[in-house]
KEPAKOL-810894 format. One record per atom (N, C-alpha, C, O): residue in three letters; z, y, x. Coordinates in steps of 0.001 Angstrom, whole numbers, padded with zeros to 6 digits, always signed. Atoms other than C-alpha are relative to their C-alpha. Layout:
BEGIN
alaZYX;...
//
This chain:
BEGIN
unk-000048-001313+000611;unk-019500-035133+001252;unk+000717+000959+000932;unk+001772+000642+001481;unk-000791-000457-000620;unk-018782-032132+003036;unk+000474+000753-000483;unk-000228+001528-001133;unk-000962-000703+000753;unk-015445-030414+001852;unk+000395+001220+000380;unk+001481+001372+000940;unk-000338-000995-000708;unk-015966-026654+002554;unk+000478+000522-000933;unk+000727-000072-001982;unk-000037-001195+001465;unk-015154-023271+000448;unk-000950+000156-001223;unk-000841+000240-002447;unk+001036+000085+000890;unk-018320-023201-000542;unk-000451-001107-000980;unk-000865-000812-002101;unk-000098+000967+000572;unk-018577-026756-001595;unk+000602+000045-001291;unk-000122-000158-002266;unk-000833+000464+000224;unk-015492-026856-003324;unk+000062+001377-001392;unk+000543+001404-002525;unk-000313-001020+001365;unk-015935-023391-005166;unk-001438-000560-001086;unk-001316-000557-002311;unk+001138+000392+000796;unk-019534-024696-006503;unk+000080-001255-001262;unk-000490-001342-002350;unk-000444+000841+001285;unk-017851-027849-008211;unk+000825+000492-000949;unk+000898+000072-002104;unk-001230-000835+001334;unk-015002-025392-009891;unk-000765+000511-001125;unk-000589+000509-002343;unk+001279-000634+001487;unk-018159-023707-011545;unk-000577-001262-000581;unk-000604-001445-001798;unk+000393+001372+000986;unk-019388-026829-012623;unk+000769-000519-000919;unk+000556-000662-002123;unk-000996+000235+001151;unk-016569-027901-013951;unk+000766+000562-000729;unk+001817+000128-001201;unk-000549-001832+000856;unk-015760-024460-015676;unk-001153-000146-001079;unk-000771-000191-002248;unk+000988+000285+000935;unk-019258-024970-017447;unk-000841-000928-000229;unk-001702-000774-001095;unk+000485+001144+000278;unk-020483-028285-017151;unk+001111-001154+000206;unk+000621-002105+000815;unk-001080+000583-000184;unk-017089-030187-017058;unk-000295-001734-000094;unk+000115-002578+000702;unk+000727+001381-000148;unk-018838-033497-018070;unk-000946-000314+000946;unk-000990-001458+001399;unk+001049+000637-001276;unk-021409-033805-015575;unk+000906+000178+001228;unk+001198-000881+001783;unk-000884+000058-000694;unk-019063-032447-013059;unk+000764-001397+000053;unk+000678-002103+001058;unk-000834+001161-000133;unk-016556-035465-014223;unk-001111-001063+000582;unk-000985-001652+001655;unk+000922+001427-000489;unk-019342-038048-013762;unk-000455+000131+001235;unk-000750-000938+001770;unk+000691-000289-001108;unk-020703-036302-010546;unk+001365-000621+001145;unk+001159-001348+002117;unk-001154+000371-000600;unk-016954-036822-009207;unk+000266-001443+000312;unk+000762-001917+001334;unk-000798+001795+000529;unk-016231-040542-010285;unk-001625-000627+000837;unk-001596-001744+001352;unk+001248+000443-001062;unk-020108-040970-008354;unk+000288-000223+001540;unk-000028-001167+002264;unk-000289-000048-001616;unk-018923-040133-004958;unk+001113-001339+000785;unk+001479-001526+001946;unk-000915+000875-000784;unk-016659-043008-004574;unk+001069+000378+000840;unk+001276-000078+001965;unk-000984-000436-001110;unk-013771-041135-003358;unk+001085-001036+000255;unk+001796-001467-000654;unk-001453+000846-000616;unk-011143-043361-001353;unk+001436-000237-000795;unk+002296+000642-000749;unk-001316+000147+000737;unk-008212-044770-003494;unk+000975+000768+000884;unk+002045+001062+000351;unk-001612-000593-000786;unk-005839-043002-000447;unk-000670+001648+000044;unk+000225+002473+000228;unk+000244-000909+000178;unk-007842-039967-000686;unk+000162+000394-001569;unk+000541+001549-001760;unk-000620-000223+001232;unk-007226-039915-004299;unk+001522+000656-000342;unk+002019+001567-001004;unk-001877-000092-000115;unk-003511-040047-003792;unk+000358+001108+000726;unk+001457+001648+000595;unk-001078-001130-001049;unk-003303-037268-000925;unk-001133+001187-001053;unk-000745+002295-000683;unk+000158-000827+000550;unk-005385-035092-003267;unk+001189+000855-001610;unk+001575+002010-001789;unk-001383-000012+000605;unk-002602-035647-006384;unk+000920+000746+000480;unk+001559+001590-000148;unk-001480-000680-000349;unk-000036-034653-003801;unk+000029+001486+000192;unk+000884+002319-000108;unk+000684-001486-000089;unk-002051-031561-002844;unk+000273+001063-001132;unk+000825+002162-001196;unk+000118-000926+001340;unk-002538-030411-006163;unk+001220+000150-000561;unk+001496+001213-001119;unk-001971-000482+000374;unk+001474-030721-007039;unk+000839+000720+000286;unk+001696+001244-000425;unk-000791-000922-000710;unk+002741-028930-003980;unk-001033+001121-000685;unk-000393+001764-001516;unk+000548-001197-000105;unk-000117-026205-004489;unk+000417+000433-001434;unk+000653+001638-001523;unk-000615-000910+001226;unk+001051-025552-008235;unk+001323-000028-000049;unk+001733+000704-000949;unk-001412-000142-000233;unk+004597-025955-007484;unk-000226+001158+000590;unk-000155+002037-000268;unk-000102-001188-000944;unk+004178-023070-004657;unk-000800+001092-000873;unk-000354+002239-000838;unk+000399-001136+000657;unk+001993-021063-006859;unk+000966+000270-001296;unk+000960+001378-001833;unk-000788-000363+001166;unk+004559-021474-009788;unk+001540+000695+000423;unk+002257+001326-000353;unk-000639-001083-000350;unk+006990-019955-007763;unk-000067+000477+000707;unk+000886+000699+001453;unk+000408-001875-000369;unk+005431-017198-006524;unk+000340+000781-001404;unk+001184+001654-001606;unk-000363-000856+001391;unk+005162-016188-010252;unk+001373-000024-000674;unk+001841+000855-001397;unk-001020-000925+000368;unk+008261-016732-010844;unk+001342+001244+000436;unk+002137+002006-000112;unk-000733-001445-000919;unk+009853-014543-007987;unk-000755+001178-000837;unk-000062+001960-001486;unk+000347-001000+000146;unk+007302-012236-008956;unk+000415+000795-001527;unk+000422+002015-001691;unk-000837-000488+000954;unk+008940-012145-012631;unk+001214+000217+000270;unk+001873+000195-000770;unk-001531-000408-000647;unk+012342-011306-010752;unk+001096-001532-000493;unk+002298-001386-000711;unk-000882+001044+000744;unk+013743-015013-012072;unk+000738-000696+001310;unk+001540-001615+001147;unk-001028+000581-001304;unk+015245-015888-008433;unk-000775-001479+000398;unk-000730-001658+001615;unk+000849+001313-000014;unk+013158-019407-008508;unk+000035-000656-001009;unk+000212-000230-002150;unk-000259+000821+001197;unk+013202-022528-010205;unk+001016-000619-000321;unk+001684-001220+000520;unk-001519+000394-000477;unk+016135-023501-011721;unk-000123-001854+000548;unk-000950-002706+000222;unk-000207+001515-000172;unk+017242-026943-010208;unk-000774-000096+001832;unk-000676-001033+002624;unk+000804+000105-001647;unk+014931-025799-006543;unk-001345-000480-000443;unk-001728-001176-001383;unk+001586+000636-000106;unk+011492-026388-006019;unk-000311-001402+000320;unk-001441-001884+000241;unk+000265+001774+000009;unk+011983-030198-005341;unk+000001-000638-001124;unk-000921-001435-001299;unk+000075-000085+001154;unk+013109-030554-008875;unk-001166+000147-000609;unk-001640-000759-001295;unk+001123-000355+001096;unk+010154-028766-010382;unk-001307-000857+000736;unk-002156-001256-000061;unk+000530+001114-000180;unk+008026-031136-007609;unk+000075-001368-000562;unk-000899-002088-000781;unk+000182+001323+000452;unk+009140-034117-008835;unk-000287-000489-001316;unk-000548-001635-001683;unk+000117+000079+001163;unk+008883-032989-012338;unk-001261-000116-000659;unk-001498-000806-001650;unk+001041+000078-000178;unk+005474-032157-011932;unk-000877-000738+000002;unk-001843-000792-000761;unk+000647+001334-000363;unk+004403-035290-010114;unk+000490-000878-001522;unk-000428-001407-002149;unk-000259+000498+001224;unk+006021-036743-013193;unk-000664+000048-001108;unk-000922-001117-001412;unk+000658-000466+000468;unk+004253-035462-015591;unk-001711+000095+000007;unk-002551+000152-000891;unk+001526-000348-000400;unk+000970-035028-014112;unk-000375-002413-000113;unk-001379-002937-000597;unk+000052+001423-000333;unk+001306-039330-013498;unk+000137-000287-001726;unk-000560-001063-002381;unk-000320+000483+001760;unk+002394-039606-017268;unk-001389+000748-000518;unk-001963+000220-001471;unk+001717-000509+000839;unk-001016-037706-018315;unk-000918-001233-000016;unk-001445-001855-000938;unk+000996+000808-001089;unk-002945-039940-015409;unk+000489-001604-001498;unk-000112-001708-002567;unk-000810+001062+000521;unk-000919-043198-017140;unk-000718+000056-001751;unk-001586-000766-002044;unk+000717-000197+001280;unk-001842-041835-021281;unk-001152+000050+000050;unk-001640-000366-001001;unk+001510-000268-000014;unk-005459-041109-020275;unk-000471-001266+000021;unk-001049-001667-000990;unk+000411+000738-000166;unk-006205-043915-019048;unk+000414-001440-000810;unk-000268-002464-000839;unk-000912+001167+000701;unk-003861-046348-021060;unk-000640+000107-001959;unk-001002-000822-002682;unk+000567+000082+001244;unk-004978-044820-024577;unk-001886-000062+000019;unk-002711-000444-000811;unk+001757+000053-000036;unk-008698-044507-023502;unk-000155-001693+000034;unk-001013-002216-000677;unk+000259+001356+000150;unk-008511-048118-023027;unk+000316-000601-001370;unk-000518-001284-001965;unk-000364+000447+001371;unk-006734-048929-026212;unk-001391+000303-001177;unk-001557-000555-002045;unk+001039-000391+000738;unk-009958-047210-028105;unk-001222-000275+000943;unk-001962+000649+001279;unk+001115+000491-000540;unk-012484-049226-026216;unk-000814+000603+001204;unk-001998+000347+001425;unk+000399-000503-000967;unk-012639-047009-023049;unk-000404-001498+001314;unk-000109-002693+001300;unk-000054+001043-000674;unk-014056-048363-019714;unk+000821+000393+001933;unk+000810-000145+003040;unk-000437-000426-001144;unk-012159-046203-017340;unk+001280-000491+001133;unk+002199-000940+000448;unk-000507+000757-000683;unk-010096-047499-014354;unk+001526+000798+000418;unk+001117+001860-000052;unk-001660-000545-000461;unk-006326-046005-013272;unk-000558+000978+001402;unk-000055+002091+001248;unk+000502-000425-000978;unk-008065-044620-009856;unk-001056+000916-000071;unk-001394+001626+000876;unk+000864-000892+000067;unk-010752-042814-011600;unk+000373+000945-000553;unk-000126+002052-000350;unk-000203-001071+000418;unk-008604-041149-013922;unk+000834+000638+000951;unk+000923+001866+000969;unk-000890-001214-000640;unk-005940-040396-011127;unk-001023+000888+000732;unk-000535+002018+000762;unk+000881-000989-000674;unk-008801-038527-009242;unk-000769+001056-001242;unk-001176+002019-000592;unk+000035-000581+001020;unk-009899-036712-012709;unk+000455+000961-000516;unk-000116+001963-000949;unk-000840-000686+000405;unk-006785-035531-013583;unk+000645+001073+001287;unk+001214+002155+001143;unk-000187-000513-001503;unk-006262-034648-009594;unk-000728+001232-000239;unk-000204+002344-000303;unk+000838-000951+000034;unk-009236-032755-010013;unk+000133+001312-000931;unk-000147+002430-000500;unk-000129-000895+000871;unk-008499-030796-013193;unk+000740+000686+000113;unk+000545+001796-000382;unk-001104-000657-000368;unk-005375-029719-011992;unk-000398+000695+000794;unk+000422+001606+000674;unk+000477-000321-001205;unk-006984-028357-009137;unk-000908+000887-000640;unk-000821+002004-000131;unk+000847-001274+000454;unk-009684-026260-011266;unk+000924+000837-000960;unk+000520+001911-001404;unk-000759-000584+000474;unk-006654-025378-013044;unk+001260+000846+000588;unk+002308+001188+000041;unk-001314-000695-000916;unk-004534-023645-010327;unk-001377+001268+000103;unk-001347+001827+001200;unk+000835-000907-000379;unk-007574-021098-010515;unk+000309+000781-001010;unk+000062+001987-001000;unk-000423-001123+001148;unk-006188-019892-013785;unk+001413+000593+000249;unk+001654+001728-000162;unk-001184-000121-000886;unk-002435-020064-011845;unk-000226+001303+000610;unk+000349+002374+000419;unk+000213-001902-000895;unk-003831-017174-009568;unk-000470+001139-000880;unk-000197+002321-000671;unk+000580-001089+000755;unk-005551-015367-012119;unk+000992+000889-000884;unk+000844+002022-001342;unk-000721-000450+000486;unk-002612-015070-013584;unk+001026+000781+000789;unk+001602+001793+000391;unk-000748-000450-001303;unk-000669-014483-010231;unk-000398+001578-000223;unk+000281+002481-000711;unk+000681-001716-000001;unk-003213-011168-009874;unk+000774+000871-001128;unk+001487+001856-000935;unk-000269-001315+001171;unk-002627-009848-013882;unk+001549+000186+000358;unk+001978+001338+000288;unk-001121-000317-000143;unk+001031-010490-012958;unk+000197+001517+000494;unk+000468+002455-000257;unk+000294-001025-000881;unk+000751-007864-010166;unk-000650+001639-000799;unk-000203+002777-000656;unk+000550-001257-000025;unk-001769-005507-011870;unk-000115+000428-001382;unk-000142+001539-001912;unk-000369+000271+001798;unk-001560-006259-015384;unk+000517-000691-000738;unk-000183-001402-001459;unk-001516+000207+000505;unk+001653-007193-016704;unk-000783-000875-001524;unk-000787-002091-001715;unk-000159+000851+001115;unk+000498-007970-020143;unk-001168-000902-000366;unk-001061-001586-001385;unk+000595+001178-000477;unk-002601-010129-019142;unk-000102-001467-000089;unk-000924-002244-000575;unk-000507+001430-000085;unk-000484-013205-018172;unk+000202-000788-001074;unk+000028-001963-000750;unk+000177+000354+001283;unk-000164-014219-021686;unk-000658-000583-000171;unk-000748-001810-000208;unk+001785+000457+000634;unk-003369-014293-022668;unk-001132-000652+001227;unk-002292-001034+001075;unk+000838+000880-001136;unk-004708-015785-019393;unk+000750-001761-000673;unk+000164-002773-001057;unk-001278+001244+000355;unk-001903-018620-020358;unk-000948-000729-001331;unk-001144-001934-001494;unk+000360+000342+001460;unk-003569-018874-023768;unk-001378-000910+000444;unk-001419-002139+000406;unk+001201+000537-000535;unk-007482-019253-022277;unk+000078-000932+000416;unk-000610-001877+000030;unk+000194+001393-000525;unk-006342-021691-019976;unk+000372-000953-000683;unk+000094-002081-000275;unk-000154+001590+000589;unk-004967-024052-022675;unk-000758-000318-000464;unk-000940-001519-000660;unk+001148+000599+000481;unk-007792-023911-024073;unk-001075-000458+000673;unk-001870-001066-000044;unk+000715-000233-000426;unk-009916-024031-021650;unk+000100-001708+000952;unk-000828-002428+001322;unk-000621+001507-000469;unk-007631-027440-020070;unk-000800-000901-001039;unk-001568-001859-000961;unk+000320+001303+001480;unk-008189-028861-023613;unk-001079-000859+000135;unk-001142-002088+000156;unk+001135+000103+000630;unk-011802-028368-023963;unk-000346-001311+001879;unk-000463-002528+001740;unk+000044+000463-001420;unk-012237-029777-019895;unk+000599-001319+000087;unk-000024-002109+000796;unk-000662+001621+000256;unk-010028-033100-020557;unk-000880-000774-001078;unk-001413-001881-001005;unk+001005+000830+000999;unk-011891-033690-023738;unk-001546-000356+000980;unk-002279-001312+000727;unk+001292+000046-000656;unk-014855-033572-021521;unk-000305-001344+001234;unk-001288-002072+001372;unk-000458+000807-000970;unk-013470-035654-018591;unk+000160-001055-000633;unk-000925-001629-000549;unk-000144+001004+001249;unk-012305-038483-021208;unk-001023-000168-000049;unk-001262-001316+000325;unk+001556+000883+000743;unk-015809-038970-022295;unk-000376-000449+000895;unk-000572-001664+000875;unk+000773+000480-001416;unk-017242-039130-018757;unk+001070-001160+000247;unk+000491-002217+000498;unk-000556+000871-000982;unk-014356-041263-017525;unk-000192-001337-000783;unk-000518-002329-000132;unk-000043+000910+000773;unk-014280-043636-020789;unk-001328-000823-000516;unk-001627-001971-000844;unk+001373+000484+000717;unk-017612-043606-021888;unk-000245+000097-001318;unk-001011-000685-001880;unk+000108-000523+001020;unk-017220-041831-024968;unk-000905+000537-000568;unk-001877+000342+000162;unk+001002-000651+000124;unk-019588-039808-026922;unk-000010+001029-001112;unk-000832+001929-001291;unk-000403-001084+000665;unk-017779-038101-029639;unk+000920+000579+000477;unk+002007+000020+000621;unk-001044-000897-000178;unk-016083-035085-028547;unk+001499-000122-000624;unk+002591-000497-000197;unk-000768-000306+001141;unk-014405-034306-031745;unk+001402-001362+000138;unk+002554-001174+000529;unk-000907+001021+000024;unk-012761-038081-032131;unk+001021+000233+001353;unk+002222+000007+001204;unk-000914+000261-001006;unk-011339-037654-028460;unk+001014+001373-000183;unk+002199+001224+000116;unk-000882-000321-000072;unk-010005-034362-029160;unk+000830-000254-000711;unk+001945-000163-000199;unk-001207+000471+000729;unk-008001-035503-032015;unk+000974-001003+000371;unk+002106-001207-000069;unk-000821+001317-000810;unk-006850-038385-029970;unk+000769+000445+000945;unk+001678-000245+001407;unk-000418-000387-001135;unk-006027-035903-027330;unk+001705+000615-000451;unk+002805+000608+000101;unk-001010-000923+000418;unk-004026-033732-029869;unk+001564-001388-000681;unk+002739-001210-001001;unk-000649+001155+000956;unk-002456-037164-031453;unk+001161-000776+001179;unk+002262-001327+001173;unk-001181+000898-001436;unk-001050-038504-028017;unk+000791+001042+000450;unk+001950+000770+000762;unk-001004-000476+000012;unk+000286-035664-027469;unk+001259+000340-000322;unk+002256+000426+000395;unk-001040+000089+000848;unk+002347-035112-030520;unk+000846-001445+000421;unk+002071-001511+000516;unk-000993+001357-000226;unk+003413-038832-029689;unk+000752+000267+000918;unk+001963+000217+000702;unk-000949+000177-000956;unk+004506-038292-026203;unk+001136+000871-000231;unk+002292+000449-000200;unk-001193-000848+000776;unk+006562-035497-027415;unk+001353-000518-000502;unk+002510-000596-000091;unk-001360+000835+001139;unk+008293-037285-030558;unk+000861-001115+001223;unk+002084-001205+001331;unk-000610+001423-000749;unk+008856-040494-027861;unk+001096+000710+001119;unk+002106+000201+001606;unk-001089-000710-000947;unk+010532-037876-025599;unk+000848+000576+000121;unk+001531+000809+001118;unk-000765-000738+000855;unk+012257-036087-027864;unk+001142-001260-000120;unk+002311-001040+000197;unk-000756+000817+000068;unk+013763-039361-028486;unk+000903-000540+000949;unk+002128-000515+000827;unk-000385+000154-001598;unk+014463-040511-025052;unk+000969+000801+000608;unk+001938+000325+001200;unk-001161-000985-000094;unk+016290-037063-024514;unk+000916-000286-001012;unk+001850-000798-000395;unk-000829+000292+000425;unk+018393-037613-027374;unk+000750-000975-000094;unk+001878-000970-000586;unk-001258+001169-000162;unk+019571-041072-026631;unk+000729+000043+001300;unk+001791-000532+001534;unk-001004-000167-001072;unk+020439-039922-023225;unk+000856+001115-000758;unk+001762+001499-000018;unk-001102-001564-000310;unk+022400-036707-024706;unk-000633+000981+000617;unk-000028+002045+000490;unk+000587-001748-000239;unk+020219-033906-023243;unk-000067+000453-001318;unk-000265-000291-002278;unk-000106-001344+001123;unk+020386-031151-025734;unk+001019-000468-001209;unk+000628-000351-002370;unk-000996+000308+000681;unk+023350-032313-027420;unk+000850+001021-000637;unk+001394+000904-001735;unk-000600-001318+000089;unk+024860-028991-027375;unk-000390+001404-000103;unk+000325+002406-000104;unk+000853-000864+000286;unk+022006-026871-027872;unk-000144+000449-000881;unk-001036+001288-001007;
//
């Protein structure tokens, strides 16, 4: 495959309006388990660096804790999705593999730093924009994971996965909520 602008903007539209064939067109190409991994890292630094641009550009000085912090928090996070996707898709009779979803979730992140800039711009030219770009893209993540999930698992009801989507979430939450409170974060909050 060759990985130009053009290439690379033609799968974003695909996977902006055909997000399932896109996923399956992806998980076709056989991309390299180490190309998998340096795409992940890609996509962490590039929304780390785009997340603070926006927030210089809201006058907030950076992130608190430094931008290595909000890297590692990131990679954290983004690996705990990779980890639930693939861990509860299996639990409900998925047939997807740890390598297909980390390239999946690689990927989504990656059509999702396109809503990052969009928001970058309204920052700049229209202040009250960023919001409601914020809003689109959760929905717009949602609907795009539910989509990815089916392709990666082999699903076929939407509906069931998004409730599963909305259900693991609430879990990881409560489980983290917990986790913070037996260490003592927000003790004093």
């Amino acid at each position: 495959m060759d990985l130009n602008l053009a290439t690379l903007s033609a799968m974003v539209r695909e996977t902006l309006t055909r997000p399932r064939e896109a996923a399956e067109r992806l998980l076709a190409m056989n991309v390299p388990d180490d190309a998998r991994w340096l795409g992940f890292v890609i996509v962490v630094v590039l929304s780390v660096l785009l997340g603070q641009v926006s927030v210089l550009l809201m006058g907030e000085g950076g992130f608190p804790g430094g931008m290595l912090f909000m890297a590692m928090f990131q990679t954290m996070i983004l690996l705990g999705m990779v980890v639930a996707v693939q861990g509860v898709g299996r639990v409900f009779g998925g047939t997807g593999s740890f390598p297909d979803t980390l390239l999946l979730i690689a990927w989504l992140q990656f059509v999702m730093l396109v809503f990052q800039v969009a928001q970058l711009v309204a920052l700049v030219i229209i202040p009250p924009l960023f919001g409601m770009i914020a809003v689109v893209a959760l929905v717009v993540f949602i609907w795009m994971l539910t989509q990815f999930i089916m392709a990666l698992h082999g699903f076929t009801q939407p509906m069931k996965v998004f409730v599963g989507i909305i259900f693991s979430f609430f879990g990881a939450a409560f489980l983290m909520a917990i986790a913070l409170a037996i260490l003592g974060v927000g003790a004093g909050v």
